[in-house]
N, C-alpha and C positions, 0 to 999 in steps of 0.2 A: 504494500500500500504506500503510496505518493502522498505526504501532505505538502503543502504550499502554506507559507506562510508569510504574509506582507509587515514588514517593516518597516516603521515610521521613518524618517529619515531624524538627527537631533534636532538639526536645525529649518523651520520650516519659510525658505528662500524661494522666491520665485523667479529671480533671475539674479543678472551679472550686478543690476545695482545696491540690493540687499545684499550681496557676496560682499561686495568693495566695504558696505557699512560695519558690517559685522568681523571680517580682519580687521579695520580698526580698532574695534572691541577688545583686540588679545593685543597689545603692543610686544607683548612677549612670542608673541605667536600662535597662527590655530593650527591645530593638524588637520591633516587633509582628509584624513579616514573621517573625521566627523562632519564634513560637509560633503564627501565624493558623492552621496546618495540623494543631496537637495532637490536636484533638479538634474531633468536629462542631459546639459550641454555643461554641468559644473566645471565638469577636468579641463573641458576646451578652455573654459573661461579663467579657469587657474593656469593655464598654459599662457596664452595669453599676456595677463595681469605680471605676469614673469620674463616677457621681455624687455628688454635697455631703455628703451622708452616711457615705459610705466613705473609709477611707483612702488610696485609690491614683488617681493624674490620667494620661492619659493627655495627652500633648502631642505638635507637632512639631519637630523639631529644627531647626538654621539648615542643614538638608543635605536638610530634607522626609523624614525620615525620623519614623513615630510611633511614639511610644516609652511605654511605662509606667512607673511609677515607684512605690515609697511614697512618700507626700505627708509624713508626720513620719516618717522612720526610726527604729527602733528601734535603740537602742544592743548592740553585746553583748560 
């Protein structure tokens, strides 16, 4: 027997602009595993957000963990 089971995603995002708000939110950093599931086009949009032109890098942690960041955080 097959069950299926649907899994909420953490964070409930519905695109690239909630994405950009809510890395602001971690100045330390979010992981990726907790947003990958937000929305269908997230990874592209973290791919993205991580090239030279934009303010946000993705990296991985000394745990192998990838994580996003703002690249110069905004003071507030």
């Amino acid at each position: 027997m097959l069950l299926f089971a649907y899994v909420q995603s953490k964070h409930d995002l519905k695109g690239k602009d909630q994405l950009l708000v809510l890395i602001r939110k971690f100045p330390e950093g979010l992981a990726v595993v907790e947003v990958k599931d937000a929305y269908p086009n997230v990874l592209e949009d973290l791919q993205v957000t991580n090239s030279p032109h934009h303010i946000y890098e993705m990296f991985r942690t000394q745990c192998d963990v990838d994580t996003v960041m703002e690249r110069y955080p905004t003071r507030q």
